[in-house]
Every structure is written in structure tokens, then in C-alpha cells.
C-alpha positions as CSV (number, residue, x, y, z in Angstrom):
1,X,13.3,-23.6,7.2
2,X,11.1,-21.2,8.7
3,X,13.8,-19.6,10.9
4,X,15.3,-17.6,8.8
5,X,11.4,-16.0,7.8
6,X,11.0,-15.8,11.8
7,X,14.2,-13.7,12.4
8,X,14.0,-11.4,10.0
9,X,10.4,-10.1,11.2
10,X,11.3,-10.3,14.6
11,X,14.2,-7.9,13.9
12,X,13.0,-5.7,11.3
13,X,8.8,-5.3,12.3
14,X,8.6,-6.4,15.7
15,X,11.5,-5.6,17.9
16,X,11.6,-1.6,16.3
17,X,7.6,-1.4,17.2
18,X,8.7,-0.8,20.7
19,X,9.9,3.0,18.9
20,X,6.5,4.0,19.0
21,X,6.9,5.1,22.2
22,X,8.3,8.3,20.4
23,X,5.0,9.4,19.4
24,X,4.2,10.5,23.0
25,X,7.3,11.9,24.0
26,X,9.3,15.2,24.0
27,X,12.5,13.3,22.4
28,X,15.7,14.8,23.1
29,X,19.1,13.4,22.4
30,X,20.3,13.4,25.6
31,X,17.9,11.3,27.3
32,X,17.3,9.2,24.0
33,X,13.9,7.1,23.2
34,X,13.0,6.0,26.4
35,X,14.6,8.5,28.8
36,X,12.7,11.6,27.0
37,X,9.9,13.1,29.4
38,X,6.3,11.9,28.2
39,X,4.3,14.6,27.0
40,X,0.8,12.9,26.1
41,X,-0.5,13.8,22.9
42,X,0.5,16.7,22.5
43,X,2.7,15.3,19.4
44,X,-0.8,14.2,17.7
45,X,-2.2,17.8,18.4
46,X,0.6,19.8,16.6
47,X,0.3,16.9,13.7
48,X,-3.4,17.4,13.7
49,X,-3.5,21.3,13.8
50,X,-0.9,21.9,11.5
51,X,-2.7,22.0,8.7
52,X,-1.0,19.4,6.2
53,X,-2.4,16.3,8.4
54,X,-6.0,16.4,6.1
55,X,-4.2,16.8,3.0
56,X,-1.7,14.4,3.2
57,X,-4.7,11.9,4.4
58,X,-6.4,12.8,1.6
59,X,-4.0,12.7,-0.9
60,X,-3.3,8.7,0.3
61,X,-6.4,7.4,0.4
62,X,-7.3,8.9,-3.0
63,X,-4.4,7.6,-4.6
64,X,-4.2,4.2,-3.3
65,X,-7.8,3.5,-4.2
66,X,-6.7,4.8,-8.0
67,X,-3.6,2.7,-8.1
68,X,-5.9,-0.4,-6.6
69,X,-8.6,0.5,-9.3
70,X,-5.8,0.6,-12.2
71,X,-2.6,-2.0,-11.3
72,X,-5.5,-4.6,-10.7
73,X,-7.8,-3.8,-13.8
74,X,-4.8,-3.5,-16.3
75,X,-3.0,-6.5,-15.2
76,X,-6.2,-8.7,-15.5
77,X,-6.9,-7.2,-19.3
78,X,-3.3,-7.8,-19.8
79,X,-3.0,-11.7,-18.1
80,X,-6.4,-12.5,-20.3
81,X,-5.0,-11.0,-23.3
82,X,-1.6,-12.7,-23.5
83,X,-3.2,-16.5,-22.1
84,X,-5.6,-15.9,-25.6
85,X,-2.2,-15.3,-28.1
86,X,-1.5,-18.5,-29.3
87,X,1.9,-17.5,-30.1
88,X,4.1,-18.8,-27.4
89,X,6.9,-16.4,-28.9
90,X,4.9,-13.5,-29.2
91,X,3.8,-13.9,-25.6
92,X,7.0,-14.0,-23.9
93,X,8.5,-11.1,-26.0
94,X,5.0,-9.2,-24.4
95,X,5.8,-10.5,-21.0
96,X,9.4,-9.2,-21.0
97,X,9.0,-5.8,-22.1
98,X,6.1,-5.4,-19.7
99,X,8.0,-6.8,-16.8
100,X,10.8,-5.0,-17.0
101,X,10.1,-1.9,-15.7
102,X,9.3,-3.2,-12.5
103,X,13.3,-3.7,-12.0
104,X,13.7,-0.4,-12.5
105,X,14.7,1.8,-9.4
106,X,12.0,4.7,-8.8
107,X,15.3,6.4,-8.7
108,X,16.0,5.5,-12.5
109,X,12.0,6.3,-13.3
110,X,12.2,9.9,-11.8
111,X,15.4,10.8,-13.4
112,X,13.7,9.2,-16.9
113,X,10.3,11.3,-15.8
114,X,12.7,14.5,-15.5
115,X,14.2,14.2,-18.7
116,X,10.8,13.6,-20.6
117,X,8.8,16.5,-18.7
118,X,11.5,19.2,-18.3
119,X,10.0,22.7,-18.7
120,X,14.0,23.8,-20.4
121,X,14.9,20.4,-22.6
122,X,12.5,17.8,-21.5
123,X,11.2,15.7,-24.5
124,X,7.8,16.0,-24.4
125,X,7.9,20.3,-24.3
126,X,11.0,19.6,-27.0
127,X,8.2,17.6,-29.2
128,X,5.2,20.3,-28.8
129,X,8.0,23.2,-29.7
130,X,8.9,21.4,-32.6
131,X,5.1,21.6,-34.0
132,X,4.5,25.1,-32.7
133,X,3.1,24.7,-29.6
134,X,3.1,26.3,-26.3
135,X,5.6,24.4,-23.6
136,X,3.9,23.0,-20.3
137,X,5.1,23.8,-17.3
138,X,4.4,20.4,-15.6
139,X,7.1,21.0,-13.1
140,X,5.0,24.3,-11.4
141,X,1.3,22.7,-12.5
142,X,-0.1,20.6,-9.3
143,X,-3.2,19.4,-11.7
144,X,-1.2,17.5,-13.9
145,X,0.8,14.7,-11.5
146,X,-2.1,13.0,-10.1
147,X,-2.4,11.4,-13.8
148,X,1.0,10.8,-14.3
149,X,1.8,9.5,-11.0
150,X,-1.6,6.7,-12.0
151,X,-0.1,6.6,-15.3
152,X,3.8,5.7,-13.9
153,X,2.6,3.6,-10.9
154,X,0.4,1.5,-13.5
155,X,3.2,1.3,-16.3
156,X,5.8,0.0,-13.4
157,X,3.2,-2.6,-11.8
158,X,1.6,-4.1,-14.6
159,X,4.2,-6.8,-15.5
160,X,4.3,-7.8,-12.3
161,X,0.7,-7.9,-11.4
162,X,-0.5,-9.4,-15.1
163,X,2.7,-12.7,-14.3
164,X,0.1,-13.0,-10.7
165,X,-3.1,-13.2,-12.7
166,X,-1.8,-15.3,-15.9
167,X,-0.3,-18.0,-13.2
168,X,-4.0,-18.0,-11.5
169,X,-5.5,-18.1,-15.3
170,X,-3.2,-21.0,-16.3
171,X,-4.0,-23.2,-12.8
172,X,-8.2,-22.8,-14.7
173,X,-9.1,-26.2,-15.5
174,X,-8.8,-26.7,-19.1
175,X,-11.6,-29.0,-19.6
176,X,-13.8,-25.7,-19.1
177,X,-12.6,-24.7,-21.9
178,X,-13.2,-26.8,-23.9
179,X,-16.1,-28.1,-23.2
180,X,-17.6,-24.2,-23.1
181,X,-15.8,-24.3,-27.0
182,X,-17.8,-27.4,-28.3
183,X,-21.0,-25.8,-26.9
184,X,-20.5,-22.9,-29.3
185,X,-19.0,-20.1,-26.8
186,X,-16.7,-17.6,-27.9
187,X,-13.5,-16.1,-26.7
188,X,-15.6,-13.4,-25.3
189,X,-18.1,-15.6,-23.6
190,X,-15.3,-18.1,-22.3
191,X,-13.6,-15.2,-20.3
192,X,-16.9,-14.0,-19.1
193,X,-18.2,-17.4,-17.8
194,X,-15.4,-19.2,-17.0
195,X,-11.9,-16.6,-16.8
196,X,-13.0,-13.9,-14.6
197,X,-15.2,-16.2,-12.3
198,X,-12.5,-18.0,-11.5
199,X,-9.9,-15.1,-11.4
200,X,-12.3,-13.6,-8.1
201,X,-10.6,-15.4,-5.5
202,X,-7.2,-14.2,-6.7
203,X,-8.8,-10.9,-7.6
204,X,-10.2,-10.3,-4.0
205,X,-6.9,-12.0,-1.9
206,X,-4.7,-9.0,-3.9
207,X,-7.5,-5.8,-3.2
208,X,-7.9,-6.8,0.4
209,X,-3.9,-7.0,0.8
210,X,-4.0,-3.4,-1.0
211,X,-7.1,-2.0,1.1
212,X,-4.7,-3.0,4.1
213,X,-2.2,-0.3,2.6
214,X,-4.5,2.2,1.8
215,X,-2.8,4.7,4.1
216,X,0.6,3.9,3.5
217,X,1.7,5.4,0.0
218,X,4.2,4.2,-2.2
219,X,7.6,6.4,-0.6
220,X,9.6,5.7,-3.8
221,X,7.4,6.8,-6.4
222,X,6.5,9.9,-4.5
223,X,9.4,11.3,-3.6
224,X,11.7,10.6,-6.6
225,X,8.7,11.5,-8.8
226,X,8.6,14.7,-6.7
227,X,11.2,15.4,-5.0
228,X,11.1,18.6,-2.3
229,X,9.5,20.7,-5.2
230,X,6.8,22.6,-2.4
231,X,5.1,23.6,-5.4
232,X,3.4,20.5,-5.8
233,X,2.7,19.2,-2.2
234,X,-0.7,20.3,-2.4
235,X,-1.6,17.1,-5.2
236,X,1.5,15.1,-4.9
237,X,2.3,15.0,-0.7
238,X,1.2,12.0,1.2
239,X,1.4,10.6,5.0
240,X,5.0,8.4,4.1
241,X,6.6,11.3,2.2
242,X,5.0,14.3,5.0
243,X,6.8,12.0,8.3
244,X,10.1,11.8,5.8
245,X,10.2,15.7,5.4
246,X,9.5,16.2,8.8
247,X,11.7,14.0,10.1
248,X,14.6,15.8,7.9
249,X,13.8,19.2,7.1
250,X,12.4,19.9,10.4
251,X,14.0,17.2,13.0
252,X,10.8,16.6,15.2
253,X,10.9,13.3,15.9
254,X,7.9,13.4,17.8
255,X,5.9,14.5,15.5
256,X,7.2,12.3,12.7
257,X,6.2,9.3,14.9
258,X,2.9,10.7,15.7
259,X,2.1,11.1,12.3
260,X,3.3,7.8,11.2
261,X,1.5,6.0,13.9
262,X,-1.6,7.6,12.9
263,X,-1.1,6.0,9.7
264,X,-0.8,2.4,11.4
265,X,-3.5,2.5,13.2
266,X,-6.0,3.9,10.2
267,X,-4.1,0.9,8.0
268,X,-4.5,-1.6,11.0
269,X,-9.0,-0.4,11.0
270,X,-9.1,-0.7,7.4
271,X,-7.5,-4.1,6.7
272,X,-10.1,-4.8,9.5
273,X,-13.6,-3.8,8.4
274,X,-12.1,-4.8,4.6
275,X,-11.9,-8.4,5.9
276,X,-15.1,-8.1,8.1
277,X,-17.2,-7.1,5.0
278,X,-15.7,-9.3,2.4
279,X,-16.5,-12.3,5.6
280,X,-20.4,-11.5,5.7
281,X,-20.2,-11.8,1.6
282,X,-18.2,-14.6,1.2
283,X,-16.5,-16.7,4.5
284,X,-14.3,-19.0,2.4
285,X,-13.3,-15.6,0.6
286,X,-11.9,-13.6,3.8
287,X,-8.3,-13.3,4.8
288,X,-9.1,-15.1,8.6
């Protein structure tokens, strides 16, 4: 039964590893991956000094630790909130419309994003016309996507992540419960003393597997959010969607690898000291 599990990270994580051999070569078609001359680390130097290699670090880190922040604190509020409806109907109608834009393509969510923030005919410049108000260019306006990127990220995850949390909630003993209910506590002490207590495991399990990811942003969201608008790199441009452009716009393949094993290894340290500090709190807590 496992096989199938085995093969298919064999073939797609392990067996393409040996590519990163790219990221200290002078790659050339002619002599492909391994017949290319070495040339140290010189690929790491030109990522380094090029000016974006900061920025797009930056511009990860910063929005990773706002999407762990938000698409875990919105799907707890969420979980708690729809295990308290006593409605059974009522929660699965809830459930549904939250979960399904998570099947939605980032594709499908940039073209919807285009339509609603359009400087020409978008809806939201169409509304603020329609009561007299100046248009926004959000398009040409850096300042404004690190919001809506949160915003879209959190609106996209928060089915999925609030189904995680309400299975953990529903797995509670139920004796708790009630027993915390004939001793006089209310909803609000109940979720205090007994809910999130025993939501920290699950809790802590999902940021550590995030912190692990810290330097790998979300490709899809970025760059159909995005696109190759250059006037918004500055706030919008991370490490996944910087090897991408450089890979295609530029073809150096060396430095595309450099960069994007420079974003292993800082994921591969973090996941690390992550698991190293939430062992010296908590053993039984820690990933291994």
C-alpha cells in the first residue's frame, strides 16, 4: 500500500534533487546538466549582488508569517464558531460556501481579482464612480496588494483550514463539556478552558509545518494575482515567483537554481530551529 506513496517521492522530490548541481555551474545546452563546466559560486554572487535577492527574501518571510498569523486564526474563530451553531443545516450551508473557494484555480481568482479592481471597468472603481468618487489605481499602487494578497490568501484557505480544526474540535471529549456546563460555565468559558487547550496540539503541528515553508511563497497566488506587472515587484515579488521570471524572461538557469536553492536551504534551517524550540517547550509537542 505504501508503494505507490514511495514512487511518487522518489520520482518527483528525490531523483530531480540531483538538478541542483545547476546552481554551481555555467549551464549550456550543449554540454547539458552535468557536462556544463563548474563555476563555484559565482551563480550565488550574481543572485546576491543583484539587488532583488533582499527584497524578494523579504517580501517571503513577511508574507508567510501574515498568511500563518491569518489562515490559522480565522480558521480556528470559524471551526469554534460553526461546532457552537446548533443548526446542523445552517452549519453545512456555512461550511460549503466557505470551502468552496479553495477549488478555485488561482487562475479563476486572478481573473475574478482583475475584473473587481480594474482601473477602466473593474467593479469596485465602477462602484466608487457611481457615488462620486475618485477611481484607484490599484493596478500602479504597490501599497495596496500586500492587503489584498492577506485578504485573498485568507478568503481561499479558510474553508479548508476551519474543516482541519472543526475535525480536531469534534474528536474533544464530550464529557468536558458537559460536565464544565453543569458547573455553571459559559460558552465563552467552555472554549477558553476546554476548546482552545485542546486545539494546541493541532494548532502547533499546522504552524510548524508552515514555519517549514516560510521561504517558499505561494507561486499561484503570486503570480496570477500579479502577473509580470514590474510595477508592483517592489511589494508583491517573492523568491518562487523571482527564480520563475528569471528562468523565462532572462534564461539563466544558473542563477534560477542558485536562487531557488538558497531558498531550500533557509526553509530546510527554519523547519529546524522551529522544531528545536517548540522541543525545549514541549517534547511530546515537536515534529521528531
Amino acid at each position: 500500500m505504501l508503494l505507490p506513496g514511495v514512487l511518487f517521492f522518489i520520482l518527483v522530490a528525490y531523483i530531480p534533487m540531483a538538478g541542483i548541481v545547476l546552481a554551481f555551474k555555467k549551464y549550456n545546452y550543449n554540454d547539458g546538466i552535468f557536462g556544463s563546466p563548474w563555476n563555484g559560486f559565482d551563480n550565488f554572487k550574481f543572485f546576491l549582488q543583484s539587488g532583488d535577492a533582499w527584497d524578494v527574501t523579504r517580501n517571503t518571510v513577511l508574507y508567510n508569517i501574515a498568511f500563518i498569523i491569518v489562515n490559522n486564526l480565522l480558521p480556528i474563530i470559524m471551526a469554534i464558531l460553526l461546532f457552537e451553531v446548533a443548526k446542523k443545516w445552517f452549519r453545512k450551508v456555512i461550511q460549503t460556501m466557505m470551502f468552496l473557494p479553495y477549488f478555485l484555480s488561482w487562475v479563476v481568482v486572478g481573473a475574478i481579482a482583475y475584473n473587481l479592481f480594474n482601473y477602466d471597468f473593474g467593479l469596485v472603481n465602477g462602484l466608487l464612480r457611481g457615488v462620486g468618487m475618485e477611481p484607484i489605481d490599484i493596478y500602479n499602487t504597490p501599497a495596496y496588494w500586500p492587503t489584498i494578497l492577506v485578504i485573498v490568501s485568507a478568503w481561499k484557505a479558510v474553508g479548508y483550514g476551519s474543516i482541519m480544526y472543526l475535525a480536531a474540535i469534534t474528536g474533544i471529549d464530550t464529557e468536558m463539556y458537559e460536565a464544565a456546563e453543569i458547573d455553571g460555565a459559559n460558552v465563552f468559558q467552555r472554549i477558553w478552558k476546554i476548546t482552545i487547550p485542546n486545539l494546541l496540539p493541532t494548532v502547533i503541528i499546522l504552524v510548524l509545518l508552515a514555519v517549514g515553508n516560510v521561504f517558499r511563497g505561494d507561486f499561484g497566488l503570486f503570480y496570477n494575482m500579479v502577473g509580470n506587472n514590474g510595477l508592483l515587484f517592489e511589494s508583491t515579488n517573492v523568491i518562487d515567483t523571482f527564480v520563475f521570471r528569471a528562468l523565462t524572461l532572462t534564461s539563466d538557469i544558473g542563477m534560477s537554481s542558485a536562487a531557488g536553492f538558497y531558498q531550500s536551504i533557509l526553509g530546510f534551517v527554519t523547519i529546524l530551529a522551529a522544531n528545536y524550540a517548540v522541543r525545549k517547550y514541549d517534547k511530546d509537542r515537536a515534529l521528531f
